[in-house]
N, C-alpha and C positions, 0 to 999 in steps of 0.2 A: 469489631476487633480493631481499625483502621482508626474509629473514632478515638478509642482507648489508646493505644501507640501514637497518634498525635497529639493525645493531652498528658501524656506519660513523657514525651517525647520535649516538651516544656522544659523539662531536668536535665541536663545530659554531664551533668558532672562525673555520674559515676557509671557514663558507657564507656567502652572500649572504644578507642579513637585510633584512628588511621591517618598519620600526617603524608600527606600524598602527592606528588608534580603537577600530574595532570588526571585530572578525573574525567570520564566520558561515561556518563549516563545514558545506556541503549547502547544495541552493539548490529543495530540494521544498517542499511544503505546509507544513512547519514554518518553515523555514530562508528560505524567500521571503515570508512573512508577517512573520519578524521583522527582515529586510532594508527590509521598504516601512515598519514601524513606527517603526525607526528613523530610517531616510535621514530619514522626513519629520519627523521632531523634530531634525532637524539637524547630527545623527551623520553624521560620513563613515565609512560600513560598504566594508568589505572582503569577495565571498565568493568563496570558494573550493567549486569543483565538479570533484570526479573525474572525472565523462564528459565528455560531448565538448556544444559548442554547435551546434543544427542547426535551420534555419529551415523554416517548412513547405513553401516548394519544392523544397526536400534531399528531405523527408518525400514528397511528391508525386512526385518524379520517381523514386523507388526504392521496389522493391519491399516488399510486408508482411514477407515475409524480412527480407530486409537489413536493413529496418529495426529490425526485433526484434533480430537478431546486434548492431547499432548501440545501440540505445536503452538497453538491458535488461543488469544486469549481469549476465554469464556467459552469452548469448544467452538467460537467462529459464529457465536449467535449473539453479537451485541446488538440490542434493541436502539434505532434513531425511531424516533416517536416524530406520529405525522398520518399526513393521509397521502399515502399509506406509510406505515409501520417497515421502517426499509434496515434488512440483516444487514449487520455492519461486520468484515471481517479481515483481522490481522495479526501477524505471529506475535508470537510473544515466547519467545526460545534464544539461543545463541544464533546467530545470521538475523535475528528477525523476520519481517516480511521476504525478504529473500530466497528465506527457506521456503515456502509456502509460496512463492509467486513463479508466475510460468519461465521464467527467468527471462523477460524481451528485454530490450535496450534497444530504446527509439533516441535517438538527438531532438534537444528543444527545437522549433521550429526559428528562426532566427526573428519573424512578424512578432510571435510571441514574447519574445525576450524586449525586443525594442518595446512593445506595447507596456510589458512591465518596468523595465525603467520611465516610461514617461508619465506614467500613474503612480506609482513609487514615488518617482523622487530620486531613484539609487541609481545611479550608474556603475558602470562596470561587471557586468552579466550582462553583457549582451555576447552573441554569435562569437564574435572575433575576441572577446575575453574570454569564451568557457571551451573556445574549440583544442587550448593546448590541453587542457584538463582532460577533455572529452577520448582526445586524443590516445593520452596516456591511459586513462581508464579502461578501453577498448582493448587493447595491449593485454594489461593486466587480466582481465578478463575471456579473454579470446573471443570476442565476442564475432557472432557468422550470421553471414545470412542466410536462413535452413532453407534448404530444399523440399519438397515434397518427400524424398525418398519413398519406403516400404512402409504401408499401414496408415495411411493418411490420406485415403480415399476422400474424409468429408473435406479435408483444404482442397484437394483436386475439383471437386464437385461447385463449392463456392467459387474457388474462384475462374471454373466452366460459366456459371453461371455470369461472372460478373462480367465475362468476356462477351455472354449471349448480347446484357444490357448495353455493353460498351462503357463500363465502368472502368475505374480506376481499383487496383488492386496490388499490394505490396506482397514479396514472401517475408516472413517473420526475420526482426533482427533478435539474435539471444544468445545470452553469456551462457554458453553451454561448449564441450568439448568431450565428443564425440559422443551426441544424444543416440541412446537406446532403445529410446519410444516405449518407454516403460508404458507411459499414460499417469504417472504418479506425480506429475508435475505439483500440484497445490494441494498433495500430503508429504509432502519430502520426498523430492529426488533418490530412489531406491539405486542408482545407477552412481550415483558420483559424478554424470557430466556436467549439471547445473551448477557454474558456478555462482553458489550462495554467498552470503560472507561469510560465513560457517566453515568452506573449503578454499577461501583466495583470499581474502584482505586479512583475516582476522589471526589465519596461522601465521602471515605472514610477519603481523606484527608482532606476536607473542616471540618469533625468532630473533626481531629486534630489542624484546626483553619488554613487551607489551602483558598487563597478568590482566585474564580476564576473572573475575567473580562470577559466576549465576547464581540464582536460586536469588538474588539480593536485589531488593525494592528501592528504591528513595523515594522517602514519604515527605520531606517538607528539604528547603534549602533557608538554609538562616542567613541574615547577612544584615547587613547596618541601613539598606536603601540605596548602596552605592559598590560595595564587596562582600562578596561571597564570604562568608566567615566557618561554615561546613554544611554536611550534607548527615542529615537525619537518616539512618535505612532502615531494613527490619529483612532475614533471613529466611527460608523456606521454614525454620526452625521456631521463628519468633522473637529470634535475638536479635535486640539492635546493637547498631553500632553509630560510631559519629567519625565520617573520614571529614578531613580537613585540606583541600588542595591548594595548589598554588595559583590554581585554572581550573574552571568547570567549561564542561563544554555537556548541553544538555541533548540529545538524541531519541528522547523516548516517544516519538513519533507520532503523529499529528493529533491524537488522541491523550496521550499520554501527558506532553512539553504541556500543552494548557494545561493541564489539571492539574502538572508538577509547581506550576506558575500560579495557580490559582491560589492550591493549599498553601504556599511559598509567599504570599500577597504582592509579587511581582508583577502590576499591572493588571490584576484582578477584572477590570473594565475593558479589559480588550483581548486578553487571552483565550482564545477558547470561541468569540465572541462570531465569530464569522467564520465556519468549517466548507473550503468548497470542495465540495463531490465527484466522483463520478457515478451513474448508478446503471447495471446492467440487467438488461429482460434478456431472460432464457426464454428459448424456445425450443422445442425438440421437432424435429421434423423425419417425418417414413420416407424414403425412397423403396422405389421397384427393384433396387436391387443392392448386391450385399456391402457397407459402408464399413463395417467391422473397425468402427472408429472407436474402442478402446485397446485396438492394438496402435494405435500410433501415440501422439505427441500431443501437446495443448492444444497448437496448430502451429499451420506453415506459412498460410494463409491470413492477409488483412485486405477485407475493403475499405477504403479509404477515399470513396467517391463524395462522402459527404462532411469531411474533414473540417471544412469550415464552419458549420453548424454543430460541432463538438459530437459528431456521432461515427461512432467507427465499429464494423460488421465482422466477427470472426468466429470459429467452430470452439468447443469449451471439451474438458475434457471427460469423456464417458466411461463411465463405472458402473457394474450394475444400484452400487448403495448412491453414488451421484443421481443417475438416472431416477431411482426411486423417491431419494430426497427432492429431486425438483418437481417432480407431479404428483409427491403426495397427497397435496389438499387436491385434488381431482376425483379420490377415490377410489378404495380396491382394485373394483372392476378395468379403469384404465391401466392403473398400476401394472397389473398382472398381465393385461393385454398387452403392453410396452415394453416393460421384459421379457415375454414371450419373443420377443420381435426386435430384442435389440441391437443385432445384428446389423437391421437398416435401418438404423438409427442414427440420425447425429445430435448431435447436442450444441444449436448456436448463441453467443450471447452477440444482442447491441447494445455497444456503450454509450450512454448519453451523459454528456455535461451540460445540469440544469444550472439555470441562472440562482434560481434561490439557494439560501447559505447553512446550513446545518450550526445549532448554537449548545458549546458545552455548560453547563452548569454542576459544582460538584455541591454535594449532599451533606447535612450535618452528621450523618452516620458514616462517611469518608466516602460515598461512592460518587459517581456521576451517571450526569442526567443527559441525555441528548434527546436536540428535537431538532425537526426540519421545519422550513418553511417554503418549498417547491410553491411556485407561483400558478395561473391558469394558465401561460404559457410555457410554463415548464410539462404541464399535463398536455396540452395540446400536442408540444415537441414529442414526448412518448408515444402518442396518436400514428404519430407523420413517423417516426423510425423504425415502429411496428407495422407500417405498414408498408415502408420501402426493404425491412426486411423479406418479409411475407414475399415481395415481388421478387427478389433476388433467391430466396431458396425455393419459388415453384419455375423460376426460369434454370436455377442446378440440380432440377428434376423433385423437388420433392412432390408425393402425391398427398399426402396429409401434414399439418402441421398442429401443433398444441400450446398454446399460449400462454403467460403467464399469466392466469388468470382464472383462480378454483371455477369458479361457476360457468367458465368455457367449455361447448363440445368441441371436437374437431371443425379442422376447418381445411377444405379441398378447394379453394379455388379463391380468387380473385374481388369475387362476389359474398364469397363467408368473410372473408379480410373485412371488408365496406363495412358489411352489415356489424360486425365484431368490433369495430372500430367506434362506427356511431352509439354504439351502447354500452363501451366499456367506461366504467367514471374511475375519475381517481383514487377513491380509499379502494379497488378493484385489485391493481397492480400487485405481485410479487413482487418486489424490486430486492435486489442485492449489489451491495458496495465494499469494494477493497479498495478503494483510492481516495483517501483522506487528505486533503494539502487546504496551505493557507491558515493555520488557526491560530499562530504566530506571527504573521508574515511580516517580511524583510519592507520598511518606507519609513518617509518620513515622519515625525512625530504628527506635525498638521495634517496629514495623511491619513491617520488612521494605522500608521504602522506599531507593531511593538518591538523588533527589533532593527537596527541601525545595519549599515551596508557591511560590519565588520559581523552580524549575528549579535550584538548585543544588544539587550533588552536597554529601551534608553534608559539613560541615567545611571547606568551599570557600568564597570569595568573589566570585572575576571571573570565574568560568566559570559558564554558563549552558545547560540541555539543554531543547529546544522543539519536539521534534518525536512524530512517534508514540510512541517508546520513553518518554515523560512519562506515555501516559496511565494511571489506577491499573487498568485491565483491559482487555476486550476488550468493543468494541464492539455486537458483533452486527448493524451496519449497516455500508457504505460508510463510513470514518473520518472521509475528507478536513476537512470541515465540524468535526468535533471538533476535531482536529490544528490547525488553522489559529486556531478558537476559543481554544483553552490558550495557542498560540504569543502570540495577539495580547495573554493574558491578562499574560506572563510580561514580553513587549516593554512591555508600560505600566506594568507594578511595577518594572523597572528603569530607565525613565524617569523616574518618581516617587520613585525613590530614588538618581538621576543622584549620581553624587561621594560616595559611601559606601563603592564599591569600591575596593579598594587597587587603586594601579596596578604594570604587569607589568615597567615598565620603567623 
């Protein structure tokens, strides 16, 4: 169908056209940030969003299914091809990823930012540029640092433990106001307190006369090799259209901007071409006694003792359909045993950021291809985080734990960890990733960069890239806070340099 609408799409004499100010493609953490920057400098912003608009008593009254098949594009099961084969998963709704993420907000680390300007090339993103931003964003958001409160036994227990090791351990920072501890964090906030862009940036801009679209695709961007000239879409419906802006600003998130750029032939050689990662092992682990950790919250709780090696330790959140979906390839029998029992249950991930890069390719039938290329020290690194987890959740009492890893039995002690360690291989792992960054990233042309310190792709002038795929690496934290940082960096350089751009039309 995709393939069809892009060669149909060739014609556009006789679409419906949208002569428009500012277009923003995507309407997540990148794309809702530079929606509110504009609206409120005066721009009438246009955005366009591929999934669907749903309000939190949509979210409330349907189940964590559904609403994941709903929220999440491809129900949350995009294939990166590899050894192993790692679930790639992100929204694809009004707020975007925000809807569907535990809502934290960490500040870029300021090493990090310097480190990316001097590999870049870009200046200005560092610490003391993004902290007025950061600032204000916090604000907007209310963003707190959660407590343990009521029903959060497994963050209490983690971070028991990590005080056993003499670890380093942070409580959760997150854009939320006055969390309820539903447990529904990454199926839609049933509560209203996450603030998504769904409930903060995005009404806020439609007040300043911001119109959002859903349901509406863009499939290719036309333009001369130097201006945007419009933007090809196609509706839940099938109809397309041809909006024409003054200013694009692309948002569709670290998966999406390459592919948009690819179909688009915008740099076709570099887009897409380098995807860094984060990727997380679940583990479930028993405790002696009762953890009733799907009454609480995503968590409260971060270890953060191994920060410099891109690996960071925290509880995930527990459902009985979560619980089932993660130890499903185990087997009935565990299955059944684990629900039985899931009372003392928690459910932790470790995050690792591998060195090796994930590479987009899109397909002559309109779709894309992703593959990794995780190194031997990238498996190695998984080795070593699995097993300073394993140490950390039998020091906060667990007495069994369950690996990612079908062909694992349990594992009680210190000594099951070793032995489980020396035999687990690479194509072995479960892995799963929601932290997509880099596959546009902001440097210079001799660099390897595709877009310029203002977010433009070079060679470009009225289009604009502002979301994950900007940033010049991989995190190692929760992004959102950086993502929104750059976005708001990019929305005030083109404000400050209003009427430079050629216009589309």
């Amino acid at each position: 169908m995709i393939r069809d609408l892009l060669r149909r799409g060739t014609r556009t004499r006789d679409l419906p056209v949208h002569d428009c100010d500012i277009l923003v493609i995507g309407s997540g953490a990148g794309g809702g940030t530079a929606a509110l920057e504009l609206a409120a400098a005066g721009r009438h912003v246009t955005i366009l969003e591929e999934g669907p608009r749903v309000g939190t008593a949509e979210l409330a009254a349907a189940t964590p299914a559904e609403n994941m098949r709903r929220l999440y594009r491809q129900g949350g099961l995009t294939p990166i091809f590899g050894r192993p084969t790692i679930a790639y998963g992100e929204g694809r709704c009004v707020g975007g990823t925000t809807v569907v993420n535990g809502g934290l907000f960490w500040e870029p680390p300021p090493d990090l930012l310097d480190d990316w300007a001097t590999t870049s090339g870009i200046d200005g993103y560092r610490s003391q540029d993004l902290a007025p931003h950061l600032q204000r964003i916090t604000r907007r958001l209310g963003v707190i640092t959660q407590q343990h409160g009521d029903g959060n036994r497994d963050s209490e227990l983690l971070a028991a433990g990590a005080d056993k090791l003499g670890w380093s351990w942070q409580h959760a920072r997150r854009a939320v106001r006055g969390c309820a501890h539903r447990n529904r964090c990454t199926t839609g906030c049933v509560s209203g307190a996450k603030q998504s862009m769904a409930l903060s940036y995005l009404p806020e801009a439609e007040a300043l006369g911001a119109e959002i679209v859903p349901g509406t695709r863009a499939l290719r961007i036309q333009h001369d090799g130097r201006d945007v000239r419009g933007v090809l879409t196609v509706d839940s419906h099938g109809r397309r259209s041809l909006y024409r802006p003054r200013a694009l600003f692309v948002a569709a998130g670290p998966l999406g901007t390459p592919t948009l750029l690819q179909r688009s032939r915008i740099h076709p050689d570099r887009a897409g071409r380098e995807i860094a990662l984060h990727v997380n092992l679940r583990t479930v682990a028993r405790f002696d006694e009762d953890v009733r950790a799907r009454e609480g919250t995503i968590f409260t709780a971060q270890v953060q003792e191994f920060t410099h090696g891109g690996v960071l330790m925290m509880p995930s959140n527990v459902t009985p359909g979560g619980l089932a979906a993660a130890v499903a390839s185990h087997g009935p029998g565990t299955v059944e045993r684990l629900l039985e029992q899931i009372d003392r249950l928690g459910v932790f991930t470790t995050q690792v950021r591998p060195a090796g890069h994930a590479r987009l390719s899109t397909t002559p039938l309109g779709g894309t291809l992703l593959r990794h290329g995780m190194t031997a020290a990238d498996h190695a690194g998984l080795r070593t985080a699995f097993r300073d987890s394993a140490r950390l959740l039998f020091a906060a009492g667990a007495v069994e734990l369950v690996p990612p890893v079908a062909t694992a039995g349990p594992l009680r002690d210190l000594l099951d960890v070793e032995e489980f360690c020396a035999r687990v291989t690479p194509a072995d792992w479960e892995l799963v990733s929601v932290h997509g960054m880099a596959s546009c990233r902001m440097g210079l042309a001799d660099r390897g960069g595709v877009c310029d310190g203002f977010g433009r792709p070079h060679g470009f002038r009225n289009v604009r890239l502002c979301d994950a795929s900007v940033l010049p690496g991989g995190t190692g934290i929760s992004p959102q806070g950086t993502i929104m940082a750059f976005a708001q960096e990019i929305a005030t350089r083109f404000l400050e340099g209003a009427g430079k751009d050629s216009t589309a039309h």
